[in-house]
Structures are given as C-alpha cells and as structure tokens.
C-alpha positions in Angstrom: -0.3 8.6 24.4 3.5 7.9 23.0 5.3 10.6 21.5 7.2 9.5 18.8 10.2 11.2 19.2 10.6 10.1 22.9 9.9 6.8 21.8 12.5 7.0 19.2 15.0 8.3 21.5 14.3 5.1 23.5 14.5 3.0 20.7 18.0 4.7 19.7 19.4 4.3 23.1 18.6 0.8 23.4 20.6 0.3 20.1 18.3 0.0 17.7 18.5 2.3 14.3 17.6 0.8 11.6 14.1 0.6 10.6 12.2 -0.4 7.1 8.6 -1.1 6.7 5.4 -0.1 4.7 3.8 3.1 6.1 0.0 2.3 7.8 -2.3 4.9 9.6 -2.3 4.1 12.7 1.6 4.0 13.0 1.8 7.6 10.1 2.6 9.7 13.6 5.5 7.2 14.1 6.8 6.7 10.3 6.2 11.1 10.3 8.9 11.2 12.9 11.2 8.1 11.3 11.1 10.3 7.9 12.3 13.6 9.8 14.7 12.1 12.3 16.4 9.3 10.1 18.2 9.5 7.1 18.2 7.1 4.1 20.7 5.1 5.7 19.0 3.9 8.9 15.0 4.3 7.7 14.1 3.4 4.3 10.5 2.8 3.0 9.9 -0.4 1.1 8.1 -1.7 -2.0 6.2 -4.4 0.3 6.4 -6.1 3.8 8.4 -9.3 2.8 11.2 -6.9 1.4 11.2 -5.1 4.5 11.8 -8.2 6.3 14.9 -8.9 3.9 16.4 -5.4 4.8 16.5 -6.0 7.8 18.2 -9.4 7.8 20.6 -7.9 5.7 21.1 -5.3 8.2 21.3 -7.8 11.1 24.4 -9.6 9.3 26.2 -6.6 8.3 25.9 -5.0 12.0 25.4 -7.8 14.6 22.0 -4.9 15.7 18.6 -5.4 15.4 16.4 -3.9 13.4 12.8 -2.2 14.0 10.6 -3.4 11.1 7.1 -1.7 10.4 4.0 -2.5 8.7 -0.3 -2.8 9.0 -1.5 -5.6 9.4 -2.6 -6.3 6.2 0.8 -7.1 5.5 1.2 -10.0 7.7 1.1 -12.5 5.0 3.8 -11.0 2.9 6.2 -11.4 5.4 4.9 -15.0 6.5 7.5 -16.4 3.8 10.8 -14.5 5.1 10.1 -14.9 8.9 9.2 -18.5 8.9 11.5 -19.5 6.6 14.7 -17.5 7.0 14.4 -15.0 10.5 12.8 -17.6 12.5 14.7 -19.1 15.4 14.6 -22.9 13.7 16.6 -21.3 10.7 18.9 -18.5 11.1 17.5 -16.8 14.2 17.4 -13.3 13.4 16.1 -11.0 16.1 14.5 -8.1 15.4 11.1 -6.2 16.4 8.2 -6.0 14.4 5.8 -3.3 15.0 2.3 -4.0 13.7 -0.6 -1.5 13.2 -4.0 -3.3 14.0 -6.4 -2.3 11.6 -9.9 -3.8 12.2 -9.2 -4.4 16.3 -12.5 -6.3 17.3 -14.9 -3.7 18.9 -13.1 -0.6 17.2 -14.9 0.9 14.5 -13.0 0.3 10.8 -12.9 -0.2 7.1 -14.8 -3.5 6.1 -11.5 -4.5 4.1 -9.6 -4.4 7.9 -13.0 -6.5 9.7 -11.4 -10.4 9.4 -7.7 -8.8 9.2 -7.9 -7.3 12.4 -9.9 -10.2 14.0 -7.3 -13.7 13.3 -4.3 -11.1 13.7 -3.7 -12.2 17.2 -4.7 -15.9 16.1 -2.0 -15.7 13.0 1.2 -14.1 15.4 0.1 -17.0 18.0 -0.3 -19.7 14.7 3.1 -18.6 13.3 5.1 -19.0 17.0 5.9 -15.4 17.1 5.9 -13.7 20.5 3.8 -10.1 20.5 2.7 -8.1 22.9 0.0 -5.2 22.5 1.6 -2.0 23.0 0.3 0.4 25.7 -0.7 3.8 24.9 0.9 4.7 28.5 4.3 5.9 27.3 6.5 4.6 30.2 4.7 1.1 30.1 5.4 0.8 26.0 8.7 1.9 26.7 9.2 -1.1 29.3 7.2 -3.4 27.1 9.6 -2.4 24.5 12.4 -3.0 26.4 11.4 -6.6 27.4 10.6 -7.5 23.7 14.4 -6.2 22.7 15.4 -8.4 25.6 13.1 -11.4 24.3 14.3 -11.3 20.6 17.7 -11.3 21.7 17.4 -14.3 24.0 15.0 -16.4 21.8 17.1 -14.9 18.4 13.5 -14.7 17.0 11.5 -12.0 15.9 9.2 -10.1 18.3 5.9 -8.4 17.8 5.0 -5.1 18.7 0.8 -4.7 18.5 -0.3 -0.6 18.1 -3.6 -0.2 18.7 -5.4 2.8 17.0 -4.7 6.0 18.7 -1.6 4.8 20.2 1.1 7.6 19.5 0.4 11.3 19.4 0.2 13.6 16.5 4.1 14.5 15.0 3.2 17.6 12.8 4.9 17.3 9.6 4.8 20.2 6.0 4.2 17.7 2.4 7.1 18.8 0.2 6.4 21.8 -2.2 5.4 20.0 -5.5 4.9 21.9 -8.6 2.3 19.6 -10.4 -1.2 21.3 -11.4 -3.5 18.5 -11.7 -5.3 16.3 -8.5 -5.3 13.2 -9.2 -9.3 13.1 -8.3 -9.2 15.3 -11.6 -7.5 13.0 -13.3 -9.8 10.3 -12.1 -12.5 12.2 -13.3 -10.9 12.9 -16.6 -10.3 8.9 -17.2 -13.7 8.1 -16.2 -15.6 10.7 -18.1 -13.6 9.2 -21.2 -14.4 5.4 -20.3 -16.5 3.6 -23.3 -20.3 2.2 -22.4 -18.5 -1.3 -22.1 -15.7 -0.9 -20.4 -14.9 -1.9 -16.2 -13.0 -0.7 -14.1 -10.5 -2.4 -11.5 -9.3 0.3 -9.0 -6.9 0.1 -6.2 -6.9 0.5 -2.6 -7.5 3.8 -0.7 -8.3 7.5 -2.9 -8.6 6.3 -6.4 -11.4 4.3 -5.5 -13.0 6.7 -3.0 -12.9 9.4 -5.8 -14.0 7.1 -8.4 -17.0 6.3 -6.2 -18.2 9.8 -5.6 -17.8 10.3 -9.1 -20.4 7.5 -10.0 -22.4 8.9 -7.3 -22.5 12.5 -8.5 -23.4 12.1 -11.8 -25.9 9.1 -11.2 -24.0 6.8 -13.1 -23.9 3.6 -10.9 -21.0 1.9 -9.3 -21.7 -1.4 -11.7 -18.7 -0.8 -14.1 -16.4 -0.9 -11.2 -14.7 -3.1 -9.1 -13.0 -1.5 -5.6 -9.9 -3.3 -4.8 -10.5 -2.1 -1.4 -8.1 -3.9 0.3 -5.3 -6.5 -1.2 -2.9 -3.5 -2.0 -1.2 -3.8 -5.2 -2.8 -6.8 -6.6 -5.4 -4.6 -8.6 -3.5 -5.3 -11.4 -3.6 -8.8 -11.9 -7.4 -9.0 -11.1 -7.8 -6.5 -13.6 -5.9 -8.8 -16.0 -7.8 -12.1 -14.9 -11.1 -10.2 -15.7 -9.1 -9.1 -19.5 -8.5 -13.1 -19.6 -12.0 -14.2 -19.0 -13.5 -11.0 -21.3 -11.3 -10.3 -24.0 -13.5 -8.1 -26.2 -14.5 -6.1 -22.9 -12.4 -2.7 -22.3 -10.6 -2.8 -19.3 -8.8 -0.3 -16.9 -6.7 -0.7 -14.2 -6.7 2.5 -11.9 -3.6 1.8 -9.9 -1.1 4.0 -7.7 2.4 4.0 -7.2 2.7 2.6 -4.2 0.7 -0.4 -5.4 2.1 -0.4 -8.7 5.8 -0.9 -6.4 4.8 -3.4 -4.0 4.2 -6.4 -6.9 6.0 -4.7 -9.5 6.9 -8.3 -11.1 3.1 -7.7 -11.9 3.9 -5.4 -14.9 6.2 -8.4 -16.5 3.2 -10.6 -16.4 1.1 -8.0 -18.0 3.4 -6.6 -20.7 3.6 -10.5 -21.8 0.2 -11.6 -21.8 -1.0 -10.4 -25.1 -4.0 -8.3 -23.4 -5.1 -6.6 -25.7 -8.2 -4.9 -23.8 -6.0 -3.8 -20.6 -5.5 0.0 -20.3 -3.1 0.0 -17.2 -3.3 3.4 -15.5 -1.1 4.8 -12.6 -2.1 7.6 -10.6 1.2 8.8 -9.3 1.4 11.1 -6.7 5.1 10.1 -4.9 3.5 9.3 -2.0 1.2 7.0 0.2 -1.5 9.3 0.4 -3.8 7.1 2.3 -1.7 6.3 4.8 -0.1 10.0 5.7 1.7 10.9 3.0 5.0 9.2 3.4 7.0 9.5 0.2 7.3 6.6 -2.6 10.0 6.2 -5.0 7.2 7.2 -8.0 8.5 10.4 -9.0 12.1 8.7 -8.9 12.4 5.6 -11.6 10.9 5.4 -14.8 7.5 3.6 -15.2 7.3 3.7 -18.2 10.3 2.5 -19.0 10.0 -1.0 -16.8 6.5 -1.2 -18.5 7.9 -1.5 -22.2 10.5 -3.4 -21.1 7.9 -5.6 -19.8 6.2 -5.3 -23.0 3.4 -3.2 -22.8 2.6 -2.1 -26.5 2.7 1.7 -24.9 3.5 3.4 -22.4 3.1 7.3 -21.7 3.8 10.0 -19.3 1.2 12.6 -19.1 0.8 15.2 -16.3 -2.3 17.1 -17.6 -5.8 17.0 -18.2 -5.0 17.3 -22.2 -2.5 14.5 -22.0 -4.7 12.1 -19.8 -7.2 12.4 -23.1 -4.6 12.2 -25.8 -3.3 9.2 -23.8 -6.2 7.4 -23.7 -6.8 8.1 -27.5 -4.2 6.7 -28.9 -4.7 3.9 -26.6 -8.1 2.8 -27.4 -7.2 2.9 -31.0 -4.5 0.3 -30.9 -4.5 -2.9 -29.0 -2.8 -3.3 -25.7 -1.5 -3.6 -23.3 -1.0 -0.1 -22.5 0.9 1.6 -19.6 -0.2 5.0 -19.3 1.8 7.5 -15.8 -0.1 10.5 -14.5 1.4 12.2 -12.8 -0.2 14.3 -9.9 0.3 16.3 -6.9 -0.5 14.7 -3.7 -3.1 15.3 -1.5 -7.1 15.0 -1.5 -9.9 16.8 -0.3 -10.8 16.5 3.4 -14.0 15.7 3.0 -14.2 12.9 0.5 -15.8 9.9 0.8 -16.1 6.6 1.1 -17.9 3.9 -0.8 -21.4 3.4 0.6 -22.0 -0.3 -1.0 -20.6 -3.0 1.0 -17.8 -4.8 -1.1 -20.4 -7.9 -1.5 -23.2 -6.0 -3.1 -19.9 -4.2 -5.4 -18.7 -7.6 -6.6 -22.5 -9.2 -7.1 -23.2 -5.7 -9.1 -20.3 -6.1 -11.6 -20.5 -9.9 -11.9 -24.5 -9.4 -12.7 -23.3 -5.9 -15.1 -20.7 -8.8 -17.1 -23.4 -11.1 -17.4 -22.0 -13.7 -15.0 
C-alpha cells in the first residue's frame, strides 16, 4: 500500500504543490494527509469538481506548475465542461494530474449509486481523450507511474489521469477538531421527521441524512414511502425536491440537505428563493464537514446560510442548533408559506454502526411515485 506522506513527499519533489479537489473515500487517507501537511495556500477543498478544475488553471497561469487535482468519480461530469473546453490540449493546454477515486470498480463490492459510475469510468476518460493510468497499490510502481504521467502532461500540455482503486493508500490517523455543538445531526433528523405532517415527502441527500432517515422509518415501522434517497447525484437534492414542489403544490415538502451539498450547486438556493414554492421547507444539516467521505472540513460553519438564502429569497431563513429550535423552526414554518431556509447546526460524526438503506433505489422511487398517486 502507498503511504500518503511518502507519496506526497514525491509529489512535492517532483514540483507539484498545489492541489484542490472534492474529498471521496477511497482517496480520505490521502486528502487526511493534504489537510495536515498543506496549508490553505497550496490545498484547498472545493464547492464542486468543475471549480476544482478552475483552481487549478488559475494556478497553472500564475506559477508556470502543475497542479494535483482530486475528486470520486462521481464527479467526472462536472469537470467534463472545464477540461474539454478550456485545460484540454486543443484549447489552452493546461497540464496537470487528475487523481480519481473509483467507486463502483467492476467486481469490487459497492454502493448501488457507484454500480454504472464505476463501470463507463474507464469508457468516459478513453471517450473524452484523456490519458489515465490505474494507480498501483505497490508504492514504488505508483510513484514511477506518477512520475511518467507528470512527464506525459507536460509533453502532451494535457491533463492526465490518475485511477485509485479501493484500498490503495494506507490509513493516515487523523483527531476531528474539538467542536462544542450538543446535538447529532441523526437527532436532529429524528426531531424533523417525528414533526413531518401525514402528507408531506421527503427529498434527502447523499450519504448520513438518508442512512439515518432510513433507520428511522425502519425503527418505528413507519415505511420508507414518504421518502426519496438522493443517494447519489450529490447536491442536486434540492432541485428535485423543488421539481416534486412544482408538480405538487399543495403537498408539504422537505429537503434534507448538508452543507457540503448545499455548497457544491449553491446557484441552487437562487432558483429556490425565486420560485414562489410555497410547500418547500429547505433543511440543512450542517456539520462543517464531509462526514461521509472522512471528515474533511467544509466552509459550513464559515459563511452565512442564511443570509445567501434570503438574499435568494426564501420567505425565512433560521439558524437553530437545538432540539427546541429545530421544533420552533419548523413551527413557524409550516404556518406561513415558503420557501423556507432553515440551518441546523450539528456536531459531526455518526454512529459506527449505522446503516444503510435495505430497498434498492428502484423499488424507493416506484414506492413514492405509487405513495403520490402517480
């Protein structure tokens, strides 16, 4: 296996050291050891793939070096736009290197969100001209991979793909920042969703919110009909929650969103605050962090939520850090109509043995769709 500090070291002496990117689980060991060893300066974390791409152009003009940019593969397409149309060696010809986790690796046991990801990934890098290679868990061979790709992007100006397969780099211990907040955020899950009416849905986001909501339906025999598990498509919960508010309009309707989502399409809180929803109850679960993906910090706890959202024009927008303020919230809400923008804020974390939805995300949709009469 790779350790990611020697493999950093590497990276350093070869002259790369800058790196940006969105923060997956197979590459957390790595993105652990960028967060400790970097400072804001050379390693930022990014609202979405595309923008990572952009930092590192802009880095690439400013310096003449080439970047490291990171990201699962879920992200491909968002950065599809950027390195075809402005990195790619028949436009400006920025080199840099792309490492790519690969989530839902045919034959290797995973998520049914990663399944068709993880199988056209090779079939997308080879559709969109950009050379890879899969990255050896040997360390001496990925370092000499690595070298040859630095060598390749620099001759071919091009971007150049680095493949992790799962398992890839070793464990880089790392201590979560103290944090002083009380509540979980699988309590405040549980306090939203003990308050929802008989006819509302739900439309939660990727990774803990809906693994919590989930076992929440499944402990108190409540059915998973109501909801709808954005179980991939990070950050786009949002705007399927408001397409449903479009096509229902006298149905309640929830968004359970995190901050990390909520930052990667944040030009979806414009659409929302002007679209005269007046069922949507927008909620975001902010711990600071990617908790999904190891804990790597967000910018959550650092701007002001609510602030964007009534700029946006959202009819409300609360902060609430408490079990009593999540139900005060949510009270004043459902008197009034919306949109409404409500932050909790929680301490990161979850439980180590929660789980995972045991309905495949065909029988979830054909549940909801059959619950909404469709």
């Amino acid at each position: 296996m790779i350790r990611p500090t020697y493999y950093l070291n590497r990276l350093n002496e070869a002259g790369i050291n800058f790196f940006a990117g969105v923060p997956d689980s197979l590459l957390k060991e790595f993105c652990a050891c960028l967060s400790e060893k970097c400072n804001q300066d050379t390693h930022l974390i990014t609202a979405n793939e595309g923008a990572a791409i952009g930092l590192g152009i802009g880095y690439y003009l400013g310096t003449g070096n080439i970047p490291m940019i990171y990201l699962q593969n879920s992200g491909l397409g968002n950065i599809i736009n950027p390195v075809l149309s402005l990195a790619s060696e028949k436009v400006y010809g920025i080199p840099m290197l792309i490492m790519v986790g690969w989530r839902g690796e045919p034959g290797v046991k995973d998520e049914p969100q990663h399944v068709h990801q993880g199988k056209v990934m090779i079939g997308s890098l080879e559709g969109m001209d950009l050379p890879y290679v899969v990255l050896s868990p040997d360390e001496k061979t990925a370092e000499e991979q690595t070298q040859n790709a630095l060598r390749l992007a620099k001759e071919k100006m091009s971007p150049v793909v680095l493949v992790v397969r799962k398992n890839s780099f070793e464990s880089f211990p790392t201590e979560r920042p103290m944090c002083d907040l009380v509540l979980s955020r699988e309590d405040a899950v549980v306090a939203v969703a003990e308050m929802l009416p008989q006819d509302g849905v739900v439309v939660s986001t990727t990774g803990m919110p809906s693994r919590e909501l989930f076992e929440f339906r499944a402990n108190n025999d409540q059915g998973h009909h109501r909801d709808f598990l954005t179980v991939g498509g990070m950050g786009h919960a949002s705007q399927i929650a408001l397409g449903l508010c479009k096509a229902q309009p006298e149905r309640p309707t929830y968004c359970f969103d995190g901050d990390g989502a909520a930052l990667m399409h944040m030009g979806s809180l414009a659409i929302i605050g002007q679209s005269s929803a007046v069922n949507l109850i927008h909620i975001v679960f902010n711990n600071g962090v990617h908790d999904s993906v190891g804990g790597q910090p967000t910018v959550g706890f650092g701007i002001n939520f609510c602030g964007i959202a009534s700029a946006c024009g959202y009819v409300s927008a609360v902060e609430v850090n408490s079990r009593e303020g999540i139900i005060k919230a949510l009270a004043q809400a459902s008197e009034h109509a919306g949109p409404h923008f409500i932050d909790v804020h929680v301490r990161p974390g979850n439980r180590s043995d929660i789980g995972r939805p045991t309905t495949t995300p065909e029988q979830n949709k054909n549940a909801i769709m059959q619950y909404l009469g469709v």
